[in-house]
C-alpha positions as CSV (number, residue, x, y, z in Angstrom):
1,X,-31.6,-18.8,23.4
2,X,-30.8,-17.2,20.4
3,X,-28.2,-17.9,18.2
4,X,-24.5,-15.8,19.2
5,X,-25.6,-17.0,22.9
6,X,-26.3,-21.1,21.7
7,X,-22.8,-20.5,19.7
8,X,-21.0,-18.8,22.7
9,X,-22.0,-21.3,25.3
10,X,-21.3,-24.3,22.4
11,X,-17.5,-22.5,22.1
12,X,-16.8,-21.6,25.9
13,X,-17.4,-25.6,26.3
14,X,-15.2,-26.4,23.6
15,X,-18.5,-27.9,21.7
16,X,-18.2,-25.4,18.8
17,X,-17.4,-27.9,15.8
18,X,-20.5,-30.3,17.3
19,X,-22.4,-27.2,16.8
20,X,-21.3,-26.6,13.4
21,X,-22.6,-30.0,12.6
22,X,-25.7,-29.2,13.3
23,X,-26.4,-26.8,10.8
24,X,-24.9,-25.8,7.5
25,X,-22.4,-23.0,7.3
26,X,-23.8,-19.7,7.3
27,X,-24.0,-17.9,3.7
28,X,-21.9,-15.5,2.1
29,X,-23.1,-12.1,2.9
30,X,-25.8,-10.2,0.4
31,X,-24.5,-7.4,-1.5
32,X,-20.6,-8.4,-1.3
33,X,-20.2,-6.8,-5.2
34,X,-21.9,-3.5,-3.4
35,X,-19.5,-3.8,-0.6
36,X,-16.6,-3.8,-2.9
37,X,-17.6,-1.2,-5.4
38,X,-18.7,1.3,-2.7
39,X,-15.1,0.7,-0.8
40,X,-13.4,1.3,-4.2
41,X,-14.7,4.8,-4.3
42,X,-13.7,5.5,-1.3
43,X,-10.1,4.3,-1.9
44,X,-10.1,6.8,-5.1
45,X,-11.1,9.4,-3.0
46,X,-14.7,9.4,-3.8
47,X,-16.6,10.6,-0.6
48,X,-14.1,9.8,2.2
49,X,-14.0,10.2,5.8
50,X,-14.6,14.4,6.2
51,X,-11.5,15.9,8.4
52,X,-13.7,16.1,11.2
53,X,-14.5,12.6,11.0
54,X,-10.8,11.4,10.3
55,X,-9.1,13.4,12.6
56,X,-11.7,14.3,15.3
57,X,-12.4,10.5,16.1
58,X,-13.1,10.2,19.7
59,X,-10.0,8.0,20.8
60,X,-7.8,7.3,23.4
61,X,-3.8,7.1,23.1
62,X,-2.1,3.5,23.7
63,X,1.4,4.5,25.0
64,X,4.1,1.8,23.1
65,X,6.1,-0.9,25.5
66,X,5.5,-4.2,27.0
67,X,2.3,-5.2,28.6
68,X,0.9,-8.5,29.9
69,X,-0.6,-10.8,26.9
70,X,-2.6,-13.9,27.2
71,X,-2.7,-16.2,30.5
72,X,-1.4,-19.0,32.1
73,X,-4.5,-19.8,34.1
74,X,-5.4,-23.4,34.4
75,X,-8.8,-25.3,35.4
76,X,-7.0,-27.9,38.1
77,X,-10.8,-28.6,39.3
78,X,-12.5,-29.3,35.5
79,X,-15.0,-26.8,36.0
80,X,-15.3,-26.9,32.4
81,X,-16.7,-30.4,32.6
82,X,-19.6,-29.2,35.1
83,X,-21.1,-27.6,32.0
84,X,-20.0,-31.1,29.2
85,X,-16.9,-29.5,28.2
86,X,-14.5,-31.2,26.3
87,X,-11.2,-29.3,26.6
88,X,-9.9,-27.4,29.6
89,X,-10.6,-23.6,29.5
90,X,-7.9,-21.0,28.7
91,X,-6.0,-23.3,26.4
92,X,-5.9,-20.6,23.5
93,X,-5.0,-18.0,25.8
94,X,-1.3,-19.6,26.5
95,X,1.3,-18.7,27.0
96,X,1.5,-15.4,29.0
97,X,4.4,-13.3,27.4
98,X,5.0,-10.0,27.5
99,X,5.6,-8.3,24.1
100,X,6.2,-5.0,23.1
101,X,4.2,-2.8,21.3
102,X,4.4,0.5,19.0
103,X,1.9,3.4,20.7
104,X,-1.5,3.5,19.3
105,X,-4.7,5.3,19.7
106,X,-8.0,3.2,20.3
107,X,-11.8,4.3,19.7
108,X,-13.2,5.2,23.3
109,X,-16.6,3.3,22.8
110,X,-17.9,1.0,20.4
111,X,-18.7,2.6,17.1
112,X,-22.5,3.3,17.1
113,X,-25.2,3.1,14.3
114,X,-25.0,7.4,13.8
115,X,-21.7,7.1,13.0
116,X,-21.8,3.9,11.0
117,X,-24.6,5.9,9.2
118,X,-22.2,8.7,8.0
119,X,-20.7,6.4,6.6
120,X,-23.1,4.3,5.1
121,X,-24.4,7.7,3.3
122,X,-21.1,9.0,2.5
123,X,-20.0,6.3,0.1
124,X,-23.2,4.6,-0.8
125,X,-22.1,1.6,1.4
126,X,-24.9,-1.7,1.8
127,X,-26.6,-0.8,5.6
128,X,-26.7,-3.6,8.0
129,X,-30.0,-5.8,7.6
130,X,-31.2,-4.3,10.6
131,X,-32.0,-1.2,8.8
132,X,-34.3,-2.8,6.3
133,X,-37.6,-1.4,6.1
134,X,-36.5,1.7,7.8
135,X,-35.5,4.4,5.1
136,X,-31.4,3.3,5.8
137,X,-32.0,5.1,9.6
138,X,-31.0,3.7,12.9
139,X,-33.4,3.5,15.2
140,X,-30.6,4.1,18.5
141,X,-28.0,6.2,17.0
142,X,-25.8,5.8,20.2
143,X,-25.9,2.3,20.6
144,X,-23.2,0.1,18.9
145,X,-23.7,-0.7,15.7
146,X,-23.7,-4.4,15.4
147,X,-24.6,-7.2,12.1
148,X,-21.7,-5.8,10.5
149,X,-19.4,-8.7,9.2
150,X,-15.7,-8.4,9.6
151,X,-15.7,-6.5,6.6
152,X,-18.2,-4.4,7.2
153,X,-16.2,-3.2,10.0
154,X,-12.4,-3.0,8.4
155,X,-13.9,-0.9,5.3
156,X,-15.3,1.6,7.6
157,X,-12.2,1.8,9.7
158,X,-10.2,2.4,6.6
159,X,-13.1,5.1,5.5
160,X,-12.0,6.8,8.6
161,X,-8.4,6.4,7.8
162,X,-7.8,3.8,10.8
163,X,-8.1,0.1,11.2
164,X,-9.5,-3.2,13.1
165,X,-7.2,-3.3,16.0
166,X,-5.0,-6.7,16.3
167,X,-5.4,-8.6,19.4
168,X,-2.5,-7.5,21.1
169,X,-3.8,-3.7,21.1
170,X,-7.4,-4.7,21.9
171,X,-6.1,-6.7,24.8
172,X,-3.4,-4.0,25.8
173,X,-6.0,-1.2,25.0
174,X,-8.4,-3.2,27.9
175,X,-6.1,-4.5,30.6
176,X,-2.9,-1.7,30.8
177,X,0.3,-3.2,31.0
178,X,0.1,-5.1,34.6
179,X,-2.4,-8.4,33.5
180,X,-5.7,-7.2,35.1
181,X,-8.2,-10.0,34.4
182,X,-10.8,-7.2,33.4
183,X,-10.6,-3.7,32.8
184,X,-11.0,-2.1,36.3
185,X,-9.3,-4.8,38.0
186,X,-8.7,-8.5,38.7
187,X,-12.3,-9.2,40.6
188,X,-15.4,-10.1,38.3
189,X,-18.3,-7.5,38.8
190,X,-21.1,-7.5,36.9
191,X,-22.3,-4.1,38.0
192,X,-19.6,-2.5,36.2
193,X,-20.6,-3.4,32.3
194,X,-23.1,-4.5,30.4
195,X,-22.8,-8.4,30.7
196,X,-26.5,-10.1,30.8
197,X,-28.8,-8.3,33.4
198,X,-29.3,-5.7,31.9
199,X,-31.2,-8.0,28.7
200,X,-30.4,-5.4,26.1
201,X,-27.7,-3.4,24.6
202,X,-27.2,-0.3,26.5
203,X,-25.6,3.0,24.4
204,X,-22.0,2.7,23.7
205,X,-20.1,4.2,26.9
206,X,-23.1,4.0,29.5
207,X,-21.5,2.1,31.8
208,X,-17.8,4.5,32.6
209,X,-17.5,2.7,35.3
210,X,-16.0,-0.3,33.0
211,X,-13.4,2.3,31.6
212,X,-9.7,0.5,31.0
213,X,-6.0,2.3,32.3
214,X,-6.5,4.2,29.0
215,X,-10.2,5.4,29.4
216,X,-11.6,2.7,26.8
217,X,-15.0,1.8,27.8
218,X,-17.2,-1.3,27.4
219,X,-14.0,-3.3,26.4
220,X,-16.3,-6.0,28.9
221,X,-19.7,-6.8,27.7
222,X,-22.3,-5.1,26.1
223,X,-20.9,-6.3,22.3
224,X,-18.8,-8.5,21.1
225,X,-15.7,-6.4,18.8
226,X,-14.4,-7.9,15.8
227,X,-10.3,-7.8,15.6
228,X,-7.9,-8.0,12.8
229,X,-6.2,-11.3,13.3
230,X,-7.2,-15.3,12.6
231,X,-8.0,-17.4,15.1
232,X,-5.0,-19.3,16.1
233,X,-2.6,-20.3,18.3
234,X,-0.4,-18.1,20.2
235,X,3.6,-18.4,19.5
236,X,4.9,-21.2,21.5
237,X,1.4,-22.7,22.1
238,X,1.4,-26.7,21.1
239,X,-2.4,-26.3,21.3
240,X,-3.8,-27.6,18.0
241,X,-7.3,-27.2,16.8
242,X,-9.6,-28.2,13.6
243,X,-10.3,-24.3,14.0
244,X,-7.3,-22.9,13.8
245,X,-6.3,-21.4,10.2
246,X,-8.1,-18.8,8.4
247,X,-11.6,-19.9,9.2
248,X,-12.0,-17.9,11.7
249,X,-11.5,-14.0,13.4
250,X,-11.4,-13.5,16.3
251,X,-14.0,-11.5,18.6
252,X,-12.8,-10.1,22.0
253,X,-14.5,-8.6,25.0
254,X,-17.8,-11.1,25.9
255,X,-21.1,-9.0,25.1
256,X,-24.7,-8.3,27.0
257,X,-25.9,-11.8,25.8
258,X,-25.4,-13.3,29.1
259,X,-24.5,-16.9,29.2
260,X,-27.9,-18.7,30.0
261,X,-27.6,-17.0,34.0
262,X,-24.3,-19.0,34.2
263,X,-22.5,-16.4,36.0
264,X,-19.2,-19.0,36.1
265,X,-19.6,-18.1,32.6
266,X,-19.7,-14.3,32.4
267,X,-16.9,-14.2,34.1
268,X,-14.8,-16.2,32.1
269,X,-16.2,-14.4,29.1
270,X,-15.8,-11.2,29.8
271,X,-12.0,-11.5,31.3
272,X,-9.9,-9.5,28.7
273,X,-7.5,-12.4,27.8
274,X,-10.8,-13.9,26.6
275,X,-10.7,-15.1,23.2
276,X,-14.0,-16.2,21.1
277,X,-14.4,-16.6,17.3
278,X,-17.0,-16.3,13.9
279,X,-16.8,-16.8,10.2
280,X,-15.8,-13.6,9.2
281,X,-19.0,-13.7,6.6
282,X,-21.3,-13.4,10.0
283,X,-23.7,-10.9,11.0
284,X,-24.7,-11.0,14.4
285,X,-26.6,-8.7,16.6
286,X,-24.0,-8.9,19.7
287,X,-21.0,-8.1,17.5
288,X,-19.5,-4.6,16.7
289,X,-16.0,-3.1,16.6
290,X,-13.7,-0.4,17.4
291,X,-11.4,0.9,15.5
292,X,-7.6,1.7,16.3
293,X,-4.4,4.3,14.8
294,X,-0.8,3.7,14.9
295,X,0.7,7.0,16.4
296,X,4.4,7.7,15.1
297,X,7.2,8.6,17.5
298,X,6.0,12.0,18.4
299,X,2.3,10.6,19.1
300,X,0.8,12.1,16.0
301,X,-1.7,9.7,14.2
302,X,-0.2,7.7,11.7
303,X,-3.1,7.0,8.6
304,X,-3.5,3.2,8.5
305,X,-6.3,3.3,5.5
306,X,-6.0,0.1,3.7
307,X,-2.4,-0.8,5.1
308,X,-2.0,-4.3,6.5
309,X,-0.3,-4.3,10.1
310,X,1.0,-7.5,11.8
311,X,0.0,-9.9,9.7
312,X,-3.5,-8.4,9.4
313,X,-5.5,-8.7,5.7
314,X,-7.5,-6.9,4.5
315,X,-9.9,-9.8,3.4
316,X,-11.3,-12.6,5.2
């Protein structure tokens, strides 16, 4: 098992800070002065996103309005303890509420290597370790690009004059307004996305079949997608957690790591009220992003480089 899997299955069991024990904390990321000199040039208008890149995105529009958030499902029958779990599942998913949202576009697909490449070459910006050895080229330039941290993935969102969606859009953006448990419905099917059998990433938007109420795609399996927010409790949750704070960001959206062949777990994972968790320093080869747009009243894009929405920073 390798490591985003042995962390998964240690947080779906509520085993994570036992896990953390056994190991020390993972490093600060190489090349973080890099990171930060090649974003500044950017921001001063040195070799930003081309208009065909800022504008021509391939996204999906978000209408605004209420929508089902979270979940008030329970575990009466301590499945969780069937697998040594120590707290009942769902906990950091209550309560269900319905809040409101402004309208928003969403990427359609993950973002892939070719077009995390552009921007690697556009700016001068540190490639993913990955890369190494390689002359700076992806070898699948339509799969998602994943070891990106979580700033790895807000810097090129605001190079594309976008932004890390918050949870409430990624979860809107996957289930529509009505609460689905997963994007095409409330019944688990693992034939519809990418989420262990197939043993491999698959290129971003193979499998349509997963598409959301807006025409997302993949927003169940194949990678985990980094968000904007912290990992913590929801308003009105009493939950309280060692974890909680800014420690954590959150990931959404379960990945093609498969859960060990528990399929009890790849179901829970993958529901879109699913939340999961990482330093934001990682780099992990199951984790990716999207990126997301506010759209004004008349549904033209709104440019969200380097502005902080809900709470969102723009360091971790």
């Amino acid at each position: 098992m390798n490591r985003l899997p042995a962390i998964l299955l240690c947080a779906a069991l509520g085993l994570l800070p036992a896990c953390d024990r056994g190991g020390a904390p993972p490093p600060a990321p190489p090349s973080d002065a890099a990171r930060e000199s090649a974003l500044s040039e950017a921001h001063r208008g040195v070799g930003p996103a081309p208009p065909e890149v800022r504008d021509g995105a391939d996204m999906v529009p978000v209408p605004g309005g209420p929508f089902v958030f979270g979940s008030d499902r329970e575990d009466p029958e301590n499945r969780s303890l069937e697998y040594g779990g120590r707290r009942v599942w769902y906990a950091d998913e209550h309560p269900q509420a319905t809040p409101a949202l402004a309208p928003f576009r969403i990427d359609r697909t993950e973002v892939t290597e070719g077009a995390y490449k552009r921007f690697v070459d556009a700016i001068g910006y540190p490639p993913p370790p990955h890369w190494a050895g390689k002359e700076g080229m992806p070898e699948r330039p339509d799969y998602p690009i994943v070891n990106v941290n979580w700033m790895d993935a807000q810097n090129y969102c605001h190079w594309r004059g976008a932004r890390l969606p918050t949870e409430r859009e990624w979860e809107k953006a996957a289930r529509g307004t009505g609460g689905a448990e997963y994007p095409w419905g409330d019944a688990f099917d693992r034939d519809r996305a990418n989420v262990g059998q197939v043993g491999d990433l698959t290129p971003a938007g193979h499998f349509a079949e997963s598409a959301s109420p807006y025409g997302a795609v993949d927003m169940a399996g194949n990678v985990w997608e980094w968000v904007a927010d912290w990992y913590a409790a929801y308003p009105g949750n009493p939950l309280q957690s060692p974890l909680f704070g800014k420690r954590y960001k959150v990931v959404r959206g379960g990945s093609s790591g498969g859960q060990g062949g528990h399929y009890q777990l790849e179901a829970l994972t993958n529901r879109a009220a699913y939340r999961f968790f990482l330093d934001p320093r990682m780099q992990v080869p199951d984790v990716g992003f999207r990126c997301a747009q506010g759209l004004d009243a008349n549904g033209r894009p709104v440019d969200d480089h380097a502005r902080r929405l809900h709470g969102a920073t723009d360091t971790p």
